[in-house]
C-alpha positions as CSV (number, residue, x, y, z in Angstrom):
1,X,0.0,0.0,0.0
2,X,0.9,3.5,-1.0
3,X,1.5,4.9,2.5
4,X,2.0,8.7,1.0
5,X,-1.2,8.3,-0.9
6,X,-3.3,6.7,1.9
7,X,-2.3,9.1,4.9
8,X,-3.3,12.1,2.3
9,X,-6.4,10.1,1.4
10,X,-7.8,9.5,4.7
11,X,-7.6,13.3,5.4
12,X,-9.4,13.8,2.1
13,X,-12.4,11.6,3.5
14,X,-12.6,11.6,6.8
15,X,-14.9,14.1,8.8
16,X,-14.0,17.2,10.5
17,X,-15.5,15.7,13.8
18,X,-13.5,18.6,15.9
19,X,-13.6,22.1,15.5
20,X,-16.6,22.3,12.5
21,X,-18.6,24.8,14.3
22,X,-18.8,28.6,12.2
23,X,-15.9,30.2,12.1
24,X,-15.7,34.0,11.8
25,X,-13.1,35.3,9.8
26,X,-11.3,37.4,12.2
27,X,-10.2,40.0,9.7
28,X,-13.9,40.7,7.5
29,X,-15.8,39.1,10.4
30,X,-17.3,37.1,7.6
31,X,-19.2,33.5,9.2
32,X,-17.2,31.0,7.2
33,X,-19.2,27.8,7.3
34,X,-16.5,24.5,6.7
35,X,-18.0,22.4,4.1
36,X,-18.7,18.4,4.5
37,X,-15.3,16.5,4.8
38,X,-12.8,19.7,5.3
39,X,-11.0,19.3,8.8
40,X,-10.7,22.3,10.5
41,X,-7.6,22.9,13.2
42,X,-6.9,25.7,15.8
43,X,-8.3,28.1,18.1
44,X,-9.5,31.4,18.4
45,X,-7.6,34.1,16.2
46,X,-5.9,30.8,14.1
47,X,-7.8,28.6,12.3
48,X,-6.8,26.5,9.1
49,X,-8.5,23.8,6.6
50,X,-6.4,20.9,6.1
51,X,-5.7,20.6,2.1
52,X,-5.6,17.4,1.0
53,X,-2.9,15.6,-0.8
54,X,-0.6,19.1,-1.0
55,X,2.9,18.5,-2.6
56,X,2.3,14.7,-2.9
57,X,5.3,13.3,-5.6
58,X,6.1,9.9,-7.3
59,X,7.9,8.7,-4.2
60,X,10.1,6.4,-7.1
61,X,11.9,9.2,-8.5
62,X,11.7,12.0,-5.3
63,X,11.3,10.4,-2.1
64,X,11.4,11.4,1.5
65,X,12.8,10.3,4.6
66,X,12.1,12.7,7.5
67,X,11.0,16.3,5.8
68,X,12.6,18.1,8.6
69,X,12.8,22.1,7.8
70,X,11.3,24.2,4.7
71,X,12.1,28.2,3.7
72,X,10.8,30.0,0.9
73,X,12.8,32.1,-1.2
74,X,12.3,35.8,-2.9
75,X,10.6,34.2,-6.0
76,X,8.5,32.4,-3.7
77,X,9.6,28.7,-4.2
78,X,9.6,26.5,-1.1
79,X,12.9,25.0,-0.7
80,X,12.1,21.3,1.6
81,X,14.4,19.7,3.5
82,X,14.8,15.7,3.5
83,X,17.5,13.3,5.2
84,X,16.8,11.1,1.9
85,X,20.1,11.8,-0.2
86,X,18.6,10.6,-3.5
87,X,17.2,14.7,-3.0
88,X,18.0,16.0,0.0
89,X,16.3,19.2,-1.3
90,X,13.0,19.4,-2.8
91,X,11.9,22.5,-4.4
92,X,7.6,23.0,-4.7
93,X,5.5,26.1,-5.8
94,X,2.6,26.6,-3.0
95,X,0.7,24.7,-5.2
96,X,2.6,22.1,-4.6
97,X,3.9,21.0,-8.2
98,X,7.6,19.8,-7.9
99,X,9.9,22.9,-9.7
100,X,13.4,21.0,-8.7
101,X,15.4,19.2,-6.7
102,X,19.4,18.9,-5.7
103,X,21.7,17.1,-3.2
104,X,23.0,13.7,-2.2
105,X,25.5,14.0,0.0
106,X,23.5,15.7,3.2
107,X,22.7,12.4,4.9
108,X,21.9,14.0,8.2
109,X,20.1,16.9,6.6
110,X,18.2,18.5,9.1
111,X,18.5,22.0,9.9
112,X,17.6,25.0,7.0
113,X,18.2,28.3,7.3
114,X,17.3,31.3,4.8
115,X,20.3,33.9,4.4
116,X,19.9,37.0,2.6
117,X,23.5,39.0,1.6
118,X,23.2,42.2,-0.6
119,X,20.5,40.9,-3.3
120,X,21.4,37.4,-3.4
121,X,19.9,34.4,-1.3
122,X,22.0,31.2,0.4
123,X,20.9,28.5,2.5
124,X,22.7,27.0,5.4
125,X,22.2,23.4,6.1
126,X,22.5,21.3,9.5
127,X,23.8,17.6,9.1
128,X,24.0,15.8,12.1
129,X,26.0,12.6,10.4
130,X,28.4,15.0,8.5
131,X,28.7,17.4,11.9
132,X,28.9,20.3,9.8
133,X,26.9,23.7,9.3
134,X,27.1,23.8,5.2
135,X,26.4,27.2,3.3
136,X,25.3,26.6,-0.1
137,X,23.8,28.6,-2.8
138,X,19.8,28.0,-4.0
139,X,21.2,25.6,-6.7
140,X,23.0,23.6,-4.1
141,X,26.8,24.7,-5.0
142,X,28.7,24.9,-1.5
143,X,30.2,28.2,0.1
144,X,32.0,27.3,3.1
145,X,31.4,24.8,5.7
146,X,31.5,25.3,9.5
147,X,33.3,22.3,11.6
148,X,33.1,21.9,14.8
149,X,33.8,24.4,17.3
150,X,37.4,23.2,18.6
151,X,37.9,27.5,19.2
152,X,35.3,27.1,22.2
153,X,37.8,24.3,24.0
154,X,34.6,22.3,25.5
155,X,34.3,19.8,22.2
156,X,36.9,16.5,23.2
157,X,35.6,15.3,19.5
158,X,34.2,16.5,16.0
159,X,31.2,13.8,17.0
160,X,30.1,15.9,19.9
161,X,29.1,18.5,17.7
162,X,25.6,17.4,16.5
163,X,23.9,20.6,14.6
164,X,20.0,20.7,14.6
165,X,19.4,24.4,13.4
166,X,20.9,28.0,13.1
167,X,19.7,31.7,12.6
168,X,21.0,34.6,11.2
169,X,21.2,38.3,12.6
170,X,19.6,40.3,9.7
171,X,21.6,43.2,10.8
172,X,24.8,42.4,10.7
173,X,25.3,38.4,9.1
174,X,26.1,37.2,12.2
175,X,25.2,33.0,12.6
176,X,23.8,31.5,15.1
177,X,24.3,27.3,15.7
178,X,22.4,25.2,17.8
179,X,24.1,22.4,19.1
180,X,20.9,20.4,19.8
181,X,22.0,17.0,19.8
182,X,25.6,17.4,20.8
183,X,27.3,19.2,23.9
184,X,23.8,21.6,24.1
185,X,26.2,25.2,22.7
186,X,24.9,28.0,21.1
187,X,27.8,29.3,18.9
188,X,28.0,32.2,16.9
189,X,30.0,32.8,14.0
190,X,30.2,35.9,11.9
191,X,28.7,35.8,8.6
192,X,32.0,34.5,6.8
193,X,31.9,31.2,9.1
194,X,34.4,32.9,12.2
195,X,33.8,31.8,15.9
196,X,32.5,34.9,18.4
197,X,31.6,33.0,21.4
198,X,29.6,30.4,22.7
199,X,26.6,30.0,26.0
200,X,24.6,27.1,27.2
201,X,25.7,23.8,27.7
202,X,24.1,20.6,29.0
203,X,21.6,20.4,32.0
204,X,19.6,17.4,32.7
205,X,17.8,19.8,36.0
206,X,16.0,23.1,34.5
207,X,18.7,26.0,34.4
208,X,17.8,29.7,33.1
209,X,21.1,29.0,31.0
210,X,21.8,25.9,29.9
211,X,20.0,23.3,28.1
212,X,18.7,20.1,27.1
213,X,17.9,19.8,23.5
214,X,18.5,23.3,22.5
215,X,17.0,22.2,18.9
216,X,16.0,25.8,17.6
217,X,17.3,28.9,18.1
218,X,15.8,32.3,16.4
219,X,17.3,35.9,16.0
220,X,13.9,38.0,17.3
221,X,13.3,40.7,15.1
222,X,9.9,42.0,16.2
223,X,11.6,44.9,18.8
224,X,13.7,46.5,16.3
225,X,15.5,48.2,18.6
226,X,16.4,45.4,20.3
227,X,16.6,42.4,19.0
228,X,17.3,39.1,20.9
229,X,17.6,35.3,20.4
230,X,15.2,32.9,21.3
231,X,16.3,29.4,22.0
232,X,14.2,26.2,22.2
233,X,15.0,23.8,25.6
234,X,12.7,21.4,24.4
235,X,13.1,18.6,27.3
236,X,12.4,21.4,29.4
237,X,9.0,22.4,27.7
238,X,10.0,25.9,27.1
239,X,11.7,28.3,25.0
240,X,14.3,30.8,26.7
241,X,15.0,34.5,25.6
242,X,19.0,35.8,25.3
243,X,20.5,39.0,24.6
244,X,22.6,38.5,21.1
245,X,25.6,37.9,23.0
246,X,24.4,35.0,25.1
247,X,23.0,36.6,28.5
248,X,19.5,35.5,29.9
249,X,16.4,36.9,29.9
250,X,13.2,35.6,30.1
251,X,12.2,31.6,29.9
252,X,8.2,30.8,28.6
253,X,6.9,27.5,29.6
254,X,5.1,25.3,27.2
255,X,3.9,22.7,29.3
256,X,4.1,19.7,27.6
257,X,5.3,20.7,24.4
258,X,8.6,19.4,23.1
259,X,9.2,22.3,20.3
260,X,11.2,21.9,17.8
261,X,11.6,25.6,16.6
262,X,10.4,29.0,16.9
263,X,9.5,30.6,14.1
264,X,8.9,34.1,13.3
265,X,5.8,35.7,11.2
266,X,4.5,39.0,11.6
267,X,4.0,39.6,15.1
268,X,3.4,35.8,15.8
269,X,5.7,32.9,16.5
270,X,5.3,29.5,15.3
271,X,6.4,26.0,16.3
272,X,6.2,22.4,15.6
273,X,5.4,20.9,18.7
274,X,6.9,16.7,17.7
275,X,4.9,15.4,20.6
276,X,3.6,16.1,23.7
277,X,4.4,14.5,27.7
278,X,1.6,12.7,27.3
279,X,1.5,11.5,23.9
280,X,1.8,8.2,22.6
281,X,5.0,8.3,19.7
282,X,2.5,7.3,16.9
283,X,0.4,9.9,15.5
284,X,1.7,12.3,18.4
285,X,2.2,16.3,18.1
286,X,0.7,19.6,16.8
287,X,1.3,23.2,16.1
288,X,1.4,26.2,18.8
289,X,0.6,30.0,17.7
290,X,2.2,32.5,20.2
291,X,1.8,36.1,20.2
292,X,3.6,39.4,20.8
293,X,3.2,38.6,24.3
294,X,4.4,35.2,24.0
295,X,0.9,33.7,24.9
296,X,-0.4,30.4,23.3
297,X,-3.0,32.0,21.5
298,X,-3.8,28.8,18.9
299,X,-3.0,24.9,18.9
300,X,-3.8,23.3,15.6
301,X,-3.9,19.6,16.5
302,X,-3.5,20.1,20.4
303,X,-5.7,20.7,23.1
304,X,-7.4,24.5,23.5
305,X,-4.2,27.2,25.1
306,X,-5.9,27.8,28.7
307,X,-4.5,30.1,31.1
308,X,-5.2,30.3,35.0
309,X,-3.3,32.7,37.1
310,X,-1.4,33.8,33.8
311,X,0.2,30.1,33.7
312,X,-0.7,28.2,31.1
313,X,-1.8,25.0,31.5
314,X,-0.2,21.6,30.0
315,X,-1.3,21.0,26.7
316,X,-1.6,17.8,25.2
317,X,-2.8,16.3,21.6
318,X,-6.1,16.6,20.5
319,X,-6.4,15.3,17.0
320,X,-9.2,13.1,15.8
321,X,-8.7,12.9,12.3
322,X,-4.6,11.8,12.9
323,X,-3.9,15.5,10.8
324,X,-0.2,15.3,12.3
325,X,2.4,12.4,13.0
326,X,5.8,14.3,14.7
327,X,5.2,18.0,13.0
328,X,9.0,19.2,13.3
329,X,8.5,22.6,11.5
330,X,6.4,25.2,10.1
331,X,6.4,27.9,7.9
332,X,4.3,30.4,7.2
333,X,3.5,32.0,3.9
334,X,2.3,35.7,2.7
335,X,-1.1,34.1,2.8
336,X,-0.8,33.1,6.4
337,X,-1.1,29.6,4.7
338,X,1.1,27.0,7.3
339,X,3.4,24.3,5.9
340,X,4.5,21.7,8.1
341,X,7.2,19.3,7.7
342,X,7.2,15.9,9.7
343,X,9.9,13.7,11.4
344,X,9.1,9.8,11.4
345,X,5.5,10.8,9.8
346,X,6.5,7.3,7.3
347,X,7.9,8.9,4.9
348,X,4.8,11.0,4.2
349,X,5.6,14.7,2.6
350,X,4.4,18.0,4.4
351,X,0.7,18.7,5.5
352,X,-0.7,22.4,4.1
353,X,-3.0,24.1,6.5
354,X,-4.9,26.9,4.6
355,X,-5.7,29.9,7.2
356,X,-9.8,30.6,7.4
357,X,-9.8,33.1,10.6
């Protein structure tokens, strides 16, 4: 059996059981009534319609593995990325017809970073088998590569240096690497690939600043004036706030939420939550919508945000119609339309979520 075809055609037929009440379009105020079979996802100011069988491909001739990250670029192409090396990068137009596809040698392809330079676009890729932070251009031609660490002096080995994702400060180049499954570093590098500093390491207990699994880290734009980095501590249920040059801030508790990445639209940040404390691993995860405030304000997939006392409470996955299996990121497009890429989802490609309020 077609496992790509059969997850997408389930969604297709299967009842929107949760969440098919009306909808009011929170920008017209328009009642949007969901039509027999859609699925409908989220809460309050977030709401999408699953659409079925987005970017599905001959998995023959361009399969995937885990679809771990996805950017889009300034001609507004999606650039996917897969730890299958017989196309480590897939390349889809939002309608999801295939316009390319490049790379066989990223076998621990995981991490994908957009990085804009005076007019011209590059990508920098995580590979946890290759330990390396790889810059390449949009046709897949490498620029530099960034080895491990040794500068820091707390890396014994180039295999303790396990990459899961960096950002880039707009302002001045500068990278940022998280060292999410290795020694649990944030390192940053200016833009040409040389060391700054590093913060963080491993802590199994909670500490304001250290980690365990710091799997996503984000340059925060939305201050202009002063910028700052958020970091994911994902066995800690939380994301963490830093100035750029590593001092603490501010931690936000997710309860229950292993997050993969923040990501930043508009005023809003997204995440892929992979799975929650209380999940089972199949069929487990969902999305969380914070806002300026850093509030849960949506969960697409999970249980309804609820605060008491200004805590929020511990969300878990709520999910009927088996929408996500292990969402480990999203991006969102000028459309406010989500994409989300999933790890050990059986090899399925990425679920579209088209926003209705």
């Amino acid at each position: 059996m077609n496992e790509h075809l059969n997850r997408r055609n389930f969604l297709k037929t299967s009842g929107a059981a949760a969440g098919v009440s009306l909808l009011s379009n929170s920008v017209s105020g328009k009642i949007i009534a969901p039509k027999a079979g859609e699925v409908i996802v989220g809460h309050n100011s977030h709401k999408y319609k699953v659409v079925p069988n987005w970017g599905i491909l001959d998995a023959g001739k361009n399969p995937v593995n885990d679809c771990h990250e996805m950017v889009e670029d300034a001609k507004g192409r999606l650039f996917l990325l897969t730890n299958e090396t017989k196309n480590n990068v897939l390349i889809y137009d939002k309608s999801g017809k295939l316009l390319d596809s490049w790379g066989t040698t990223y076998p621990g392809a995981h991490g994908l970073t957009l990085v804009n330079e005076g007019g011209e676009q590059f990508l920098l890729i995580c590979d946890n088998n290759r330990h390396q932070v790889i810059k390449t251009d949009l046709k897949g031609k490498e620029i530099f590569k960034i080895e491990y660490p040794k500068e820091t002096g707390v890396y014994e080995s180039p295999n303790r240096f396990v990459p899961t994702e960096t950002a880039v400060n707009p302002a001045n180049g500068d990278i940022y690497v998280a060292d999410g499954y290795g020694s649990q570093y944030i390192t940053q590098y200016d833009s040409k690939g040389k060391y700054i500093r590093h913060f963080g390491g491993y802590s199994e207990a909670y500490a304001d600043d250290k980690f365990d699994c710091c799997h996503g880290v984000l340059v925060d734009t939305r201050d202009k004036k002063n910028p700052t980095l958020l970091v994911t501590d994902r066995r800690h249920n939380c994301l963490k706030r830093f100035t750029l040059d590593g001092k603490f801030l501010a931690v936000y508790h997710l309860p229950g939420s292993y997050i993969c990445r923040p990501v930043l639209h508009g005023d809003y940040i997204y995440g892929a939550v992979f799975r929650s404390t209380d999940d089972s691993w199949n069929w487990s995860g969902y999305i969380q919508v914070l806002d300026k405030d850093m509030k849960v304000v949506s969960t697409p997939g999970g249980s309804e945000p609820i605060y008491k006392d200004g805590k929020l409470q511990r969300q878990y996955k709520e999910d009927p119609n088996k929408v996500f299996m292990h969402p480990h990121d999203v991006y969102v497009d000028s459309d406010e339309n989500v994409y989300v890429p999933q790890w050990a989802s059986k090899k399925t490609y990425p679920v579209k979520l088209e926003r209705i309020a």
